[in-house]
N, CA, C and O atoms as a Maestro MAE file, in Angstrom:
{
 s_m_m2io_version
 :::
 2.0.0
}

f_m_ct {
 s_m_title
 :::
 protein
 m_atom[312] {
  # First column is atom index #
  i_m_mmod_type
  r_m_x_coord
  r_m_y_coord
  r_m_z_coord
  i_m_residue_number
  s_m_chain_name
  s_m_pdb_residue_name
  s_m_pdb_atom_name
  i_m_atomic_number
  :::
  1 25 0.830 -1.175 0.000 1 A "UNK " " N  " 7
  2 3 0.000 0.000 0.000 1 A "UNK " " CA " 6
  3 2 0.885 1.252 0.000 1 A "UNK " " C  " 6
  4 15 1.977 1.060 0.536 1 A "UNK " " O  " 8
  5 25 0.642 2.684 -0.548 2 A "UNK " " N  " 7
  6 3 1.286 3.185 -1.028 2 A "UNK " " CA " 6
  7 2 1.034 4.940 -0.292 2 A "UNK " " C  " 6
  8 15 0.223 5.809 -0.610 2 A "UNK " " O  " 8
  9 25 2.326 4.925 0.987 3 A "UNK " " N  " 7
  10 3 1.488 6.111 1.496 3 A "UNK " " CA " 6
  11 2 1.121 7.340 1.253 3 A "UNK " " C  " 6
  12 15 2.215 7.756 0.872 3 A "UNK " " O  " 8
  13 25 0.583 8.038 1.196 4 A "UNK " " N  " 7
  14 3 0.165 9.558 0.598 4 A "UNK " " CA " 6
  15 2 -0.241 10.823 1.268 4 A "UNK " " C  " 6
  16 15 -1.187 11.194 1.963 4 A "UNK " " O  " 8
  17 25 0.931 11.374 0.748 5 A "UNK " " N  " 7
  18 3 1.175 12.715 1.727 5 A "UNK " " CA " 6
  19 2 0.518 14.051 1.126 5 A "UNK " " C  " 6
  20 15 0.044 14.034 -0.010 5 A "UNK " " O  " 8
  21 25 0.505 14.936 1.731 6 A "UNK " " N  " 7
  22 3 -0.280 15.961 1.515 6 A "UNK " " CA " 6
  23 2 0.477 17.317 1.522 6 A "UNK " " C  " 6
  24 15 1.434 17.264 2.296 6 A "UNK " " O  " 8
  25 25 0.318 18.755 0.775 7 A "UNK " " N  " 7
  26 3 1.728 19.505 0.982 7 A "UNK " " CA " 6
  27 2 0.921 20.526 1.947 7 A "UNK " " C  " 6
  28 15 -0.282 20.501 1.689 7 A "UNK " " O  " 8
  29 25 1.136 21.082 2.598 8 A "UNK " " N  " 7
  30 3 0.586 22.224 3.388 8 A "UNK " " CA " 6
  31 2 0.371 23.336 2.225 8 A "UNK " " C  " 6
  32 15 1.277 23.242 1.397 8 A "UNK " " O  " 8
  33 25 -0.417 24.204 1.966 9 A "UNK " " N  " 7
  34 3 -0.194 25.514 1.182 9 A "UNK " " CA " 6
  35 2 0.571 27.218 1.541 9 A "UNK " " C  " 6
  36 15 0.668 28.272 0.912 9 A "UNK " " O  " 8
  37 25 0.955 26.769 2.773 10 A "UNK " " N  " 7
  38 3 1.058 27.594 3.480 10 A "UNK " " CA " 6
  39 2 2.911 27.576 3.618 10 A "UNK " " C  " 6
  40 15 3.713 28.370 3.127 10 A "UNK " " O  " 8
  41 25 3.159 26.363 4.468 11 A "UNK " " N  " 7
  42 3 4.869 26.307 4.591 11 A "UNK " " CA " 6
  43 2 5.437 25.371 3.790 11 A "UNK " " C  " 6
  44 15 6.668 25.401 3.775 11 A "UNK " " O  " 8
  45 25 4.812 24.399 2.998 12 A "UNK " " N  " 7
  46 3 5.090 23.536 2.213 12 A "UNK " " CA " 6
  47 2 5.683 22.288 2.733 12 A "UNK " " C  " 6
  48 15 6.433 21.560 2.083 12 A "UNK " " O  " 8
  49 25 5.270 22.075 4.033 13 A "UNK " " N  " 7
  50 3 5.991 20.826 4.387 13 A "UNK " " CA " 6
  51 2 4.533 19.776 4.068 13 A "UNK " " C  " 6
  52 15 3.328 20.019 4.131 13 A "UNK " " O  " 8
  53 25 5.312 18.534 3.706 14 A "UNK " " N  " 7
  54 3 4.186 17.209 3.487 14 A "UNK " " CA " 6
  55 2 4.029 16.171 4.760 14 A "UNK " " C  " 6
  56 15 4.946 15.451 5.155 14 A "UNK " " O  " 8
  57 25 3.129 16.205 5.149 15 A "UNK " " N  " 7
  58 3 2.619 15.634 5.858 15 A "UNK " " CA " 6
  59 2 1.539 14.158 5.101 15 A "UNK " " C  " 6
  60 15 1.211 13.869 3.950 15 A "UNK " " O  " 8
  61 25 1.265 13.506 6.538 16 A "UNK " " N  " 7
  62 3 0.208 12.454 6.181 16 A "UNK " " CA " 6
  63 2 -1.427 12.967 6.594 16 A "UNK " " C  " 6
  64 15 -1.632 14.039 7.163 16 A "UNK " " O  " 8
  65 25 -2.223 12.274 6.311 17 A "UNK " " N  " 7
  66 3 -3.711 12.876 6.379 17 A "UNK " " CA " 6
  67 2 -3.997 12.681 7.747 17 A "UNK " " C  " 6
  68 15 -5.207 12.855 7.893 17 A "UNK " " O  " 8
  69 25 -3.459 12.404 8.806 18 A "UNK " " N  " 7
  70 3 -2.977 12.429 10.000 18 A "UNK " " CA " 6
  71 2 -2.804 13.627 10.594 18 A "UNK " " C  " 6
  72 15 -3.426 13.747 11.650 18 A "UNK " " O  " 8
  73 25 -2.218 14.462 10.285 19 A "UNK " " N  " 7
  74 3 -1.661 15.337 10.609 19 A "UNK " " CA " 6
  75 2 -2.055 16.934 9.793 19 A "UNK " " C  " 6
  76 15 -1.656 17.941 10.378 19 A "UNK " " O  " 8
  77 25 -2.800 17.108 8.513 20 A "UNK " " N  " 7
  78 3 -2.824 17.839 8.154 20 A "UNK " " CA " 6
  79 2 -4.630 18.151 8.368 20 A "UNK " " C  " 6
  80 15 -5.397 17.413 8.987 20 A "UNK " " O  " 8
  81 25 -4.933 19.231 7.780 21 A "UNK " " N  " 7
  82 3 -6.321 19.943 8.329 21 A "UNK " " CA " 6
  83 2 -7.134 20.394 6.744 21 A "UNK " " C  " 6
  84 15 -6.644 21.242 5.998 21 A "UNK " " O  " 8
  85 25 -7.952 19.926 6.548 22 A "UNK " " N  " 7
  86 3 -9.124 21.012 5.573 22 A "UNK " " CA " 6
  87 2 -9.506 22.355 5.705 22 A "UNK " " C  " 6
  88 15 -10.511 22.554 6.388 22 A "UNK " " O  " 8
  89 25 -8.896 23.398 5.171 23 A "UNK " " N  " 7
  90 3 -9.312 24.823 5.987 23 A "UNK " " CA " 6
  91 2 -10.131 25.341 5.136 23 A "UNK " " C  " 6
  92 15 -9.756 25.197 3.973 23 A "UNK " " O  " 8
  93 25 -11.121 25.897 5.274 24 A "UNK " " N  " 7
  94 3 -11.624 27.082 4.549 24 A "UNK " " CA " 6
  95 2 -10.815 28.296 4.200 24 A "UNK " " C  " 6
  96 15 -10.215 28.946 5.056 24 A "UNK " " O  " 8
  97 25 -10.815 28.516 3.228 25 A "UNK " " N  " 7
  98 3 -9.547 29.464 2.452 25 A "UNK " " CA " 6
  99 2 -10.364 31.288 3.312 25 A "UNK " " C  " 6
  100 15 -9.651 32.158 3.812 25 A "UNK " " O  " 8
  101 25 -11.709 31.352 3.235 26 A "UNK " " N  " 7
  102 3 -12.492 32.324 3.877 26 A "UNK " " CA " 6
  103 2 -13.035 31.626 5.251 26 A "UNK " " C  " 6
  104 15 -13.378 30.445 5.291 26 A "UNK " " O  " 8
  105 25 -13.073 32.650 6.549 27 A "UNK " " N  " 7
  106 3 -13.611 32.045 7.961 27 A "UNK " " CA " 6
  107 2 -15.155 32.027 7.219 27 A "UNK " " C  " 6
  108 15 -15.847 32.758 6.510 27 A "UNK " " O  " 8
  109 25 -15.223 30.454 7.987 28 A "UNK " " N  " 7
  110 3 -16.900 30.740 8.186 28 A "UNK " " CA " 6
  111 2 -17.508 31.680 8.802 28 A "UNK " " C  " 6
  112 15 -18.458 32.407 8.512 28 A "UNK " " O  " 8
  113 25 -16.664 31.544 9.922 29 A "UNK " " N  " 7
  114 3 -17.689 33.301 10.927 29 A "UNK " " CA " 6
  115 2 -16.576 34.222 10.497 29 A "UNK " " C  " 6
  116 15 -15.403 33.859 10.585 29 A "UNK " " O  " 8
  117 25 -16.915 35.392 10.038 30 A "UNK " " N  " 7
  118 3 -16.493 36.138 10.026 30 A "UNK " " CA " 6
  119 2 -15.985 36.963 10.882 30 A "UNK " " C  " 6
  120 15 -16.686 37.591 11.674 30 A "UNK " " O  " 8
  121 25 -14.625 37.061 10.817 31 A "UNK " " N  " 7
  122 3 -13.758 38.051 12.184 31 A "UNK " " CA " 6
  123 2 -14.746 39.079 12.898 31 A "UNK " " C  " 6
  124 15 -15.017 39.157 14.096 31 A "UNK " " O  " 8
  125 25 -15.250 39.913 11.738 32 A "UNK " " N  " 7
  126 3 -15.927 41.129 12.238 32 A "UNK " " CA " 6
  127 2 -17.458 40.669 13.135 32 A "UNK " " C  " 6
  128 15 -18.254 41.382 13.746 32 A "UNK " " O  " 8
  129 25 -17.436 39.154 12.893 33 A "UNK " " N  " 7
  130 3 -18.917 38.669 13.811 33 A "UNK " " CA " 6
  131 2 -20.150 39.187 12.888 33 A "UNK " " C  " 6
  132 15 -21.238 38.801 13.315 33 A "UNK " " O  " 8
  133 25 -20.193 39.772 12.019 34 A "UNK " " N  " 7
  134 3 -20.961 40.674 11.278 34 A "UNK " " CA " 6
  135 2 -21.756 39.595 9.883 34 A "UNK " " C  " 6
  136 15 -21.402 39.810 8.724 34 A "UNK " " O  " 8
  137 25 -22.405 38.912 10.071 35 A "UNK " " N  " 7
  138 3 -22.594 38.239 8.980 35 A "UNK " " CA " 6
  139 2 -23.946 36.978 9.003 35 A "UNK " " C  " 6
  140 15 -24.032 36.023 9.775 35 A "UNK " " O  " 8
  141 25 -24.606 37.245 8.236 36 A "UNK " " N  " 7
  142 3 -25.888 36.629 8.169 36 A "UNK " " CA " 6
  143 2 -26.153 35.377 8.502 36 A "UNK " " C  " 6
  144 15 -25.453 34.788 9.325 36 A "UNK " " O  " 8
  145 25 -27.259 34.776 7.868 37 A "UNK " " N  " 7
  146 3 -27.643 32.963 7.954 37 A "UNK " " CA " 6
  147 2 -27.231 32.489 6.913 37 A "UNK " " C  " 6
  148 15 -26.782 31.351 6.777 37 A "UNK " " O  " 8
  149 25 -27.345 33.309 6.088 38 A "UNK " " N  " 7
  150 3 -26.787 33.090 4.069 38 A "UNK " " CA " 6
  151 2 -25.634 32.953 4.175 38 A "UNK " " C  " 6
  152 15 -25.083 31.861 4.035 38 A "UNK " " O  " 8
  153 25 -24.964 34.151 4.473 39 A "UNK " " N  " 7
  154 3 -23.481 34.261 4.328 39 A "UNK " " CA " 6
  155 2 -22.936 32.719 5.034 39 A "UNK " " C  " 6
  156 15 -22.478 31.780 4.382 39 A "UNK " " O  " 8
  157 25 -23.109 32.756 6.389 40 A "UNK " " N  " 7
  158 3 -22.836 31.356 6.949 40 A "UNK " " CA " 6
  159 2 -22.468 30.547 6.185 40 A "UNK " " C  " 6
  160 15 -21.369 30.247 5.720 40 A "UNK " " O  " 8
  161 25 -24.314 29.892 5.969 41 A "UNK " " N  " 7
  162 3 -24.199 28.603 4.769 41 A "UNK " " CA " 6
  163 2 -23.316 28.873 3.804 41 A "UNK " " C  " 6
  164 15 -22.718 27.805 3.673 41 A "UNK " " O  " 8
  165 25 -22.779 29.777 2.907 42 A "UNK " " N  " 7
  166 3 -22.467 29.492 1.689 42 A "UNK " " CA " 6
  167 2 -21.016 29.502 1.486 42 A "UNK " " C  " 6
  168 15 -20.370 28.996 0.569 42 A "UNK " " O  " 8
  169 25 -20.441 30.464 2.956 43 A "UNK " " N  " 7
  170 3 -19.037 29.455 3.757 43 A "UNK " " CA " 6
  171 2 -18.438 28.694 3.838 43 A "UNK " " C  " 6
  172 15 -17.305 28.436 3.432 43 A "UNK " " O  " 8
  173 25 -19.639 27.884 4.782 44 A "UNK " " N  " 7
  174 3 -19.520 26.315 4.774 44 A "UNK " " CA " 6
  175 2 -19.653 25.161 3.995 44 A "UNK " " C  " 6
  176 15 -19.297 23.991 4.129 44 A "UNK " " O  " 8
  177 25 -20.319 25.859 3.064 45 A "UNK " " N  " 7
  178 3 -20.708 24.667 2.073 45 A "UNK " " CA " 6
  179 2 -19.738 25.588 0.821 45 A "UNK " " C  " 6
  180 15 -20.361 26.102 -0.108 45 A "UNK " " O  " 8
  181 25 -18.530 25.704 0.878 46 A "UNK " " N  " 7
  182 3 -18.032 26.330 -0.024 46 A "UNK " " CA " 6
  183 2 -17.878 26.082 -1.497 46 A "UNK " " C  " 6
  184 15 -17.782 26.917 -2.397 46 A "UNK " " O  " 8
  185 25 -17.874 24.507 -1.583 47 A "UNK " " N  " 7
  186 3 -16.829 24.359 -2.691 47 A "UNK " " CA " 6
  187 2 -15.467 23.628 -2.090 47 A "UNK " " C  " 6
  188 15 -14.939 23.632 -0.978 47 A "UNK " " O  " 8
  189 25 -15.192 23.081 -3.191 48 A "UNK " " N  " 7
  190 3 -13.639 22.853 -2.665 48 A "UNK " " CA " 6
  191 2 -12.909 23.489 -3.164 48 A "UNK " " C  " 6
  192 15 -11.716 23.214 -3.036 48 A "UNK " " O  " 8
  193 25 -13.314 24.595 -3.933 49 A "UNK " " N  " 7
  194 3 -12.016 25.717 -4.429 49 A "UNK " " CA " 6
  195 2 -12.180 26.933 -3.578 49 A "UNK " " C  " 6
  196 15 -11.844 28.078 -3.880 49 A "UNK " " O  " 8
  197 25 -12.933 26.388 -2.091 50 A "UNK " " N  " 7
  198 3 -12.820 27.314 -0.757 50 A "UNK " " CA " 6
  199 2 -12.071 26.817 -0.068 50 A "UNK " " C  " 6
  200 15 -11.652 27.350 0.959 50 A "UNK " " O  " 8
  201 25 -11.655 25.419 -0.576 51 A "UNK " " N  " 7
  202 3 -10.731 24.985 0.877 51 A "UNK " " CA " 6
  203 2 -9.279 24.600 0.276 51 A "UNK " " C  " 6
  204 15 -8.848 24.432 -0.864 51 A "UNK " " O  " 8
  205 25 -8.809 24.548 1.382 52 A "UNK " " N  " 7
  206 3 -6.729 23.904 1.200 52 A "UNK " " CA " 6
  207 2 -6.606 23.647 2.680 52 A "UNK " " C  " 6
  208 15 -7.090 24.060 3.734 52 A "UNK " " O  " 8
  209 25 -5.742 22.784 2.260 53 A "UNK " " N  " 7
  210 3 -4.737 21.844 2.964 53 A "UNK " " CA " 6
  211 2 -3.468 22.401 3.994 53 A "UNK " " C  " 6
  212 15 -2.298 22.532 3.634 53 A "UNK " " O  " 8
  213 25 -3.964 22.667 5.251 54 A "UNK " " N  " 7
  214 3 -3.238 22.955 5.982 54 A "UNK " " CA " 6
  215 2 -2.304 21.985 6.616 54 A "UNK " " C  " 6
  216 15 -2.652 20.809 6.514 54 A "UNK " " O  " 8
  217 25 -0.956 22.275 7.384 55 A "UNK " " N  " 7
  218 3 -0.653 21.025 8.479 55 A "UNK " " CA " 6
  219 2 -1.019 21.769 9.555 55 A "UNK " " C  " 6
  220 15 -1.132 22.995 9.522 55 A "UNK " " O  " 8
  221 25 -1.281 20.832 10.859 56 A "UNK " " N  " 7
  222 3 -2.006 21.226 11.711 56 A "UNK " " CA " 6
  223 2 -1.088 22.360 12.711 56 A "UNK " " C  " 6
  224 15 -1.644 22.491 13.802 56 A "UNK " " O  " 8
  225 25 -0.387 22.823 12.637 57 A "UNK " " N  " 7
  226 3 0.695 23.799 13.137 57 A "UNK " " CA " 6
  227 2 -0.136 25.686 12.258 57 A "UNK " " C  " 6
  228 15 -0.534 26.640 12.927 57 A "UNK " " O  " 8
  229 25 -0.127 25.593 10.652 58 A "UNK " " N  " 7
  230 3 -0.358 26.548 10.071 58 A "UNK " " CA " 6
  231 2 -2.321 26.485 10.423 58 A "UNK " " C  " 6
  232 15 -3.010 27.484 10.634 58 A "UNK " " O  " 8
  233 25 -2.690 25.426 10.399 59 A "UNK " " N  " 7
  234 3 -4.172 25.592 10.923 59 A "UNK " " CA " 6
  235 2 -4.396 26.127 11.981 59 A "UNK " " C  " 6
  236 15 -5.309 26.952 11.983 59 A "UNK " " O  " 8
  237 25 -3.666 25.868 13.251 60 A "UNK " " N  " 7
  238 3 -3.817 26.337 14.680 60 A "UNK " " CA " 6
  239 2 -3.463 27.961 14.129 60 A "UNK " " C  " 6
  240 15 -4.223 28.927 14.054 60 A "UNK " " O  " 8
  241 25 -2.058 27.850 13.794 61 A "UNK " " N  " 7
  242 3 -1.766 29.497 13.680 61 A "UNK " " CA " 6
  243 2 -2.535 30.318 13.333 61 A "UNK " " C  " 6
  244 15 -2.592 31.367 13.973 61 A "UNK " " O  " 8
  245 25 -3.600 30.052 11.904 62 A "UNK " " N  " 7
  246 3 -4.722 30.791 11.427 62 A "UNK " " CA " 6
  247 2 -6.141 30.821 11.920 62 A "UNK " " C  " 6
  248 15 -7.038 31.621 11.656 62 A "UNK " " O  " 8
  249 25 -6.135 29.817 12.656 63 A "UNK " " N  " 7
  250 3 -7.468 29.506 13.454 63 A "UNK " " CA " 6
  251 2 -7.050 30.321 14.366 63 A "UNK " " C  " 6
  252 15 -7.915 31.196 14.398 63 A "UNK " " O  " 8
  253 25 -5.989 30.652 15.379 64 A "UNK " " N  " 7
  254 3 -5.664 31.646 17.013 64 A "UNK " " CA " 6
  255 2 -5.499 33.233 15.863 64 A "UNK " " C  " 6
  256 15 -5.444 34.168 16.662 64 A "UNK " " O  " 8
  257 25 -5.430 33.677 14.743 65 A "UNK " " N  " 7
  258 3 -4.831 34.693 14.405 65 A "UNK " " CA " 6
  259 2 -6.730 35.257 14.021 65 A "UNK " " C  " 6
  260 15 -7.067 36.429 14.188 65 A "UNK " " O  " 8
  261 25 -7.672 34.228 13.543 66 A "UNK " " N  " 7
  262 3 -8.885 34.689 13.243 66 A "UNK " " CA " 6
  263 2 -9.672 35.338 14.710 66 A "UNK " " C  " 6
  264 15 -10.516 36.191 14.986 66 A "UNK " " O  " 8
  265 25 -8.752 34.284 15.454 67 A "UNK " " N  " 7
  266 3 -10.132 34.205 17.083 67 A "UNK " " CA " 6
  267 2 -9.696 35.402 17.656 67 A "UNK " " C  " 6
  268 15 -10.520 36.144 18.190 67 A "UNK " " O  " 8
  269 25 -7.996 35.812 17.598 68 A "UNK " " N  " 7
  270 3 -7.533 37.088 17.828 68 A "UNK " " CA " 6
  271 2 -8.399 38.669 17.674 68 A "UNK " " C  " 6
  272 15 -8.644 39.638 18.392 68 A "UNK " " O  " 8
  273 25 -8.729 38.098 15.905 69 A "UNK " " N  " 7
  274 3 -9.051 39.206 15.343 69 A "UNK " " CA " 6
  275 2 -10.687 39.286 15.772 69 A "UNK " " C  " 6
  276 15 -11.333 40.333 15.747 69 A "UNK " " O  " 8
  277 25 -11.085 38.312 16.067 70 A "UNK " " N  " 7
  278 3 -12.968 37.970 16.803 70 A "UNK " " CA " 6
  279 2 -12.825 38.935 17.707 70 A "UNK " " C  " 6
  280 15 -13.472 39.967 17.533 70 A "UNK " " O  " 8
  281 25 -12.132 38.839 18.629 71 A "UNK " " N  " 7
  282 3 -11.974 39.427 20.083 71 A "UNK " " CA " 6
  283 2 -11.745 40.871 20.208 71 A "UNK " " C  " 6
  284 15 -12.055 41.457 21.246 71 A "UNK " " O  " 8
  285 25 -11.150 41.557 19.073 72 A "UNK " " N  " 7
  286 3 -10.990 43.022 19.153 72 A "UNK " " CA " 6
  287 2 -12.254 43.174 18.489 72 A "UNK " " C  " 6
  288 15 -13.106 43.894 19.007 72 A "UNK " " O  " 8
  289 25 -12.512 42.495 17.245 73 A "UNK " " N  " 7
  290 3 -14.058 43.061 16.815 73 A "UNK " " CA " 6
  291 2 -15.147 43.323 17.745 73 A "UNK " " C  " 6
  292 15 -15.975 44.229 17.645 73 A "UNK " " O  " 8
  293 25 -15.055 42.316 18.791 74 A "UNK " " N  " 7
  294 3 -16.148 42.074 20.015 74 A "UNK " " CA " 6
  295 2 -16.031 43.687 20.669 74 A "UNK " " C  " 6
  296 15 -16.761 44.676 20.729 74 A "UNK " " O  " 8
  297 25 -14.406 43.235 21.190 75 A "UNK " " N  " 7
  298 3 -14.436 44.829 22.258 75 A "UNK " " CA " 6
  299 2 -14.367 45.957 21.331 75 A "UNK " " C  " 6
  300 15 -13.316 46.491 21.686 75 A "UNK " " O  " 8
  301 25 -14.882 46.729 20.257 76 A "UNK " " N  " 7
  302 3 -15.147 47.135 19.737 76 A "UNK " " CA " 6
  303 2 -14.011 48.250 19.339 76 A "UNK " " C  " 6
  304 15 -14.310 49.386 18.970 76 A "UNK " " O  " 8
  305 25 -12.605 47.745 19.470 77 A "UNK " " N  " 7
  306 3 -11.056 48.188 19.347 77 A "UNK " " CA " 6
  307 2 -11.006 48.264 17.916 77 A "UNK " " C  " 6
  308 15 -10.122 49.026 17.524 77 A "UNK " " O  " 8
  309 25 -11.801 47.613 16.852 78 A "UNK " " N  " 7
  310 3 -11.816 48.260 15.500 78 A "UNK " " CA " 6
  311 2 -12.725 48.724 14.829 78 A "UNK " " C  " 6
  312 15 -12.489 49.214 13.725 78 A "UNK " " O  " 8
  :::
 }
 m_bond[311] {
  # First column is bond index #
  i_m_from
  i_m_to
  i_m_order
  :::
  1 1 2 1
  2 2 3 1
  3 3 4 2
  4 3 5 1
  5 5 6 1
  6 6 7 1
  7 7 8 2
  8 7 9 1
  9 9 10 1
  10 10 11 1
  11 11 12 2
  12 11 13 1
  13 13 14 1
  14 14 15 1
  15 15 16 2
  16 15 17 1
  17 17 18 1
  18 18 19 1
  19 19 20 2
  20 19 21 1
  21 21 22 1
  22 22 23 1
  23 23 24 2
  24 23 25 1
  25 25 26 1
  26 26 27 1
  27 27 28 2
  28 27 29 1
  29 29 30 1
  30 30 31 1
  31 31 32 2
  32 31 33 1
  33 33 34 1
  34 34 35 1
  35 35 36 2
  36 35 37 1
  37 37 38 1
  38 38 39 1
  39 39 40 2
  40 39 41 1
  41 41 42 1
  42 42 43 1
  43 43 44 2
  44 43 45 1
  45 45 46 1
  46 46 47 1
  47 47 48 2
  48 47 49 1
  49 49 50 1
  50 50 51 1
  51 51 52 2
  52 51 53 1
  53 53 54 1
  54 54 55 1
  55 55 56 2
  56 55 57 1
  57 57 58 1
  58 58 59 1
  59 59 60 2
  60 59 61 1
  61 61 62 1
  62 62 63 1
  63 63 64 2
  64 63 65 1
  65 65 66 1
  66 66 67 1
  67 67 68 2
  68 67 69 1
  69 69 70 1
  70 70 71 1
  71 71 72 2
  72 71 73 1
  73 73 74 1
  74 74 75 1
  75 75 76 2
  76 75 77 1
  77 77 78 1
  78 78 79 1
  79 79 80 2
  80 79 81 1
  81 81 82 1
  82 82 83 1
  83 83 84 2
  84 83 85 1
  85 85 86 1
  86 86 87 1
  87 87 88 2
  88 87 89 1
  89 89 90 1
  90 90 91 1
  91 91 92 2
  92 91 93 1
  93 93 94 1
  94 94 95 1
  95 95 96 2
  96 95 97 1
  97 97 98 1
  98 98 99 1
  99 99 100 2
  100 99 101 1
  101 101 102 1
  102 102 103 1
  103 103 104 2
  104 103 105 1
  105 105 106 1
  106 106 107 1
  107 107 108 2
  108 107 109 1
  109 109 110 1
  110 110 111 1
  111 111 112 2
  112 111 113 1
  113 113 114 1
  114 114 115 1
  115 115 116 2
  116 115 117 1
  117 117 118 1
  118 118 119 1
  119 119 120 2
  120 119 121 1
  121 121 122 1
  122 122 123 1
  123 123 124 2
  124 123 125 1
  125 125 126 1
  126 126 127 1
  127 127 128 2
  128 127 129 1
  129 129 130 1
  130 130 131 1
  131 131 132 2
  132 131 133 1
  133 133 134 1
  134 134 135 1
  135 135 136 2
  136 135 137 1
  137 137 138 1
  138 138 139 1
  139 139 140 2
  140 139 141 1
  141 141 142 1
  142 142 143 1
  143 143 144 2
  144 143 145 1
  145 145 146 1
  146 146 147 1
  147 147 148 2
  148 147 149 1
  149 149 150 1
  150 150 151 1
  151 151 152 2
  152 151 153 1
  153 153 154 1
  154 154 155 1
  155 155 156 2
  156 155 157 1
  157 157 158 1
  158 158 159 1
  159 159 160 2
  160 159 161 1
  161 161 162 1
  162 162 163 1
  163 163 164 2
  164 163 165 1
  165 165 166 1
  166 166 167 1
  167 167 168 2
  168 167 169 1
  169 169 170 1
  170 170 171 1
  171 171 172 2
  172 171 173 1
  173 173 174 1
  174 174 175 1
  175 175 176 2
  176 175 177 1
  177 177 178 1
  178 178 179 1
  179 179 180 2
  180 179 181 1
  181 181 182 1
  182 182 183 1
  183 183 184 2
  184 183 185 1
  185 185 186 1
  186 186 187 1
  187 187 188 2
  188 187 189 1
  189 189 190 1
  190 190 191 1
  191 191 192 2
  192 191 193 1
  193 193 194 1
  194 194 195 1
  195 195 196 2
  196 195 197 1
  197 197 198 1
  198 198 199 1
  199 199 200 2
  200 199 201 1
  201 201 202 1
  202 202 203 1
  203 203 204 2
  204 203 205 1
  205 205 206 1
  206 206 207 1
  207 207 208 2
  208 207 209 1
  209 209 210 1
  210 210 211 1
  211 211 212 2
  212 211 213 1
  213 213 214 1
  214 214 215 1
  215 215 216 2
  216 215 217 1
  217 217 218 1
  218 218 219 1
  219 219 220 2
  220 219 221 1
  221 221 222 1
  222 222 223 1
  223 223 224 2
  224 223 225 1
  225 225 226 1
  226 226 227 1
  227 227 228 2
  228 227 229 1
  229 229 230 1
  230 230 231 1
  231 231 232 2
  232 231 233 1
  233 233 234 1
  234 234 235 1
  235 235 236 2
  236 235 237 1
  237 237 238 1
  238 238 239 1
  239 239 240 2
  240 239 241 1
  241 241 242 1
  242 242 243 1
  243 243 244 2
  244 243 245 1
  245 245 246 1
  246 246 247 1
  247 247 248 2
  248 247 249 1
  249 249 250 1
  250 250 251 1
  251 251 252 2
  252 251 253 1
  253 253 254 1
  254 254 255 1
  255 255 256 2
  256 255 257 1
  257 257 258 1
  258 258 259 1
  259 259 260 2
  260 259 261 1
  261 261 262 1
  262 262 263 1
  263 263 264 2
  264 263 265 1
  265 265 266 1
  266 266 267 1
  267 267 268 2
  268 267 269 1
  269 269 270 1
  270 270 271 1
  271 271 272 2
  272 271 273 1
  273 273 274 1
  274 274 275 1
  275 275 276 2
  276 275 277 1
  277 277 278 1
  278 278 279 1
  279 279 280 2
  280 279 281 1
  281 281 282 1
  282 282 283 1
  283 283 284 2
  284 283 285 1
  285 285 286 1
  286 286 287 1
  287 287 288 2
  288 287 289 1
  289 289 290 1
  290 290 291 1
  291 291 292 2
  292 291 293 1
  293 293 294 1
  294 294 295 1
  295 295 296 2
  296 295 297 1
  297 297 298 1
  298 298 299 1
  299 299 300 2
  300 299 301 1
  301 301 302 1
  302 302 303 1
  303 303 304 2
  304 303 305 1
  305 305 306 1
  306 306 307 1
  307 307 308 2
  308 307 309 1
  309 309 310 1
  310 310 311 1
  311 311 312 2
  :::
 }
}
């Protein structure tokens, strides 16, 4: 059997499907919190030319850099 690795899009290291993540290329929720029932769905149900291949290091990083940016939107710092 023949194993198959995956490249990150981000730092380019290859990983196994183990280790790497499906990201939405756009947040489903939007940083600014600002965003409908539509908008949502059509997010999530993107397409797959909404999503890429993270390893789970560049996923965490962009997932803590979105929730970052949630949190000033909240306290109303932008």
């Amino acid at each position: 059997m023949r194993r198959v690795h995956f490249q990150c899009i981000k730092c380019g290291s290859k990983n196994s499907r183990k280790t790497v993540a499906v990201d939405h290329k756009e947040p489903v929720v939007e940083v600014t919190g600002k965003a409908d029932f539509n908008t949502y769905i059509s997010r999530l149900f993107c397409g797959i030319k909404g999503l890429q291949i993270l390893c789970k290091v560049c996923h965490d990083a962009k997932s803590k850099e979105e929730n970052r940016q949630r949190r000033i939107h909240k306290k109303g710092k932008v």
